[in-house]
C-alpha positions in Angstrom: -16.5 15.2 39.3 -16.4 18.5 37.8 -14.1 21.4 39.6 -14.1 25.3 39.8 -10.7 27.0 39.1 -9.4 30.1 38.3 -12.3 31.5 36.4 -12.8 28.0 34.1 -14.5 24.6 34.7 -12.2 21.3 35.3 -13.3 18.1 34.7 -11.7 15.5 37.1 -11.8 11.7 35.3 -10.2 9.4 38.2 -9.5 6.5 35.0 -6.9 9.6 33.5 -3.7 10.6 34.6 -4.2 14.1 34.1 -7.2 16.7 32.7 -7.7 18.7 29.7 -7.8 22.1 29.8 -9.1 23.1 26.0 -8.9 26.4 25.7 -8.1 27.7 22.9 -7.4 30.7 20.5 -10.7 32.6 19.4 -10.0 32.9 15.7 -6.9 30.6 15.2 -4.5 30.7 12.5 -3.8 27.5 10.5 -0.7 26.9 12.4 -1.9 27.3 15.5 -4.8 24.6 14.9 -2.7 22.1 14.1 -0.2 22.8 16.9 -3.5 22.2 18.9 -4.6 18.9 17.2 -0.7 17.9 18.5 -1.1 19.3 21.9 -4.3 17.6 22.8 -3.0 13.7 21.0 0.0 14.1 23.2 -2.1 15.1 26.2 -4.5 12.4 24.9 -1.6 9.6 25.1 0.2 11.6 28.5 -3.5 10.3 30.1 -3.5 7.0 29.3 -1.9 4.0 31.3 1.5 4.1 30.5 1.2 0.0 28.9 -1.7 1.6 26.7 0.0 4.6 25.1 1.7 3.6 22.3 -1.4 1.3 21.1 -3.5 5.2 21.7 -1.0 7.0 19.6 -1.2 4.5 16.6 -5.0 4.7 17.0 -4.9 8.7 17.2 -2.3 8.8 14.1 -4.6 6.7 11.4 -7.8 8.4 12.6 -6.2 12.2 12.0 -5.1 11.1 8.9 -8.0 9.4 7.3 -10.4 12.1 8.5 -7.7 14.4 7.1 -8.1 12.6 3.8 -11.4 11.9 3.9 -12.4 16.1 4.4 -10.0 17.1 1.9 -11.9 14.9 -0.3 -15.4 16.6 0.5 -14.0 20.0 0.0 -12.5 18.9 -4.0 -15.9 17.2 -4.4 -17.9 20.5 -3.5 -16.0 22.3 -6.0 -17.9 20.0 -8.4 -21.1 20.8 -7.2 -23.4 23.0 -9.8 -24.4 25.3 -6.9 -20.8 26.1 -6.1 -20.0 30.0 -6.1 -17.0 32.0 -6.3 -17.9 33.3 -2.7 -18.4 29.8 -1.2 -14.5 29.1 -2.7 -13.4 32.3 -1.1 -15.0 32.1 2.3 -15.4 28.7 3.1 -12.8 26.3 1.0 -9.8 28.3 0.5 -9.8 29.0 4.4 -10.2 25.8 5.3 -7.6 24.2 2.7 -4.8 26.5 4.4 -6.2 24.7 7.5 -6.1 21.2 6.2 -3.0 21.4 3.8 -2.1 18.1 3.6 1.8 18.5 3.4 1.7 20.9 6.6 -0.3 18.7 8.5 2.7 15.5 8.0 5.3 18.5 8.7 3.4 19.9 11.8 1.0 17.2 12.7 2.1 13.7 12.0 6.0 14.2 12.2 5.7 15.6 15.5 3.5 12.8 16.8 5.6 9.9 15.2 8.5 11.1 16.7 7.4 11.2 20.9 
């Protein structure tokens, strides 16, 4: 069932607790992403059957971090690559490593979703 409200689309799932509203920043700074990756996992476990959220919330935690590891190891591997340029570190890697730092994403991300 989808649902029309104040200017923006709502999707109604009678199995969740709640709805998702995503909307987010247009160009996002690298805090502000992660603050969103922890917004939506707690709104993720806030939707789920109260007996079933601490099993979501272990699940949510090892997936973030082994994509987290698992991207970060792309983007060193590119840097390998022969047809790796100066301008693809500039405005492609170095803008998504400030993203993807892995010590701010256990300060911002992961310590704040261990911890409710």
């Amino acid at each position: 069932q989808v649902l029309a409200s104040a200017g923006h689309v709502v999707e109604v799932n009678p199995r969740l607790f709640c709805y998702h509203d995503n909307r987010f920043d247009a160009i996002s700074s690298p805090e502000n992403i992660r603050k969103n990756i922890v917004q939506e996992v707690l709104g993720g476990i806030l939707c789920r059957e109260p007996k079933l959220r601490d099993r979501y919330k272990r699940m949510r935690l090892i997936q973030l971090e082994f994509w987290l590891h698992r991207v970060n190891g792309l983007l060193a591997s590119l840097r390998n690559r022969p047809y790796f340029t100066e301008q693809m570190d500039e405005q492609l890697l170095q803008p998504l490593e400030k993203i993807l730092n892995i010590n701010k994403w256990r300060d911002e991300v992961f310590r704040v979703l261990q911890s409710n």
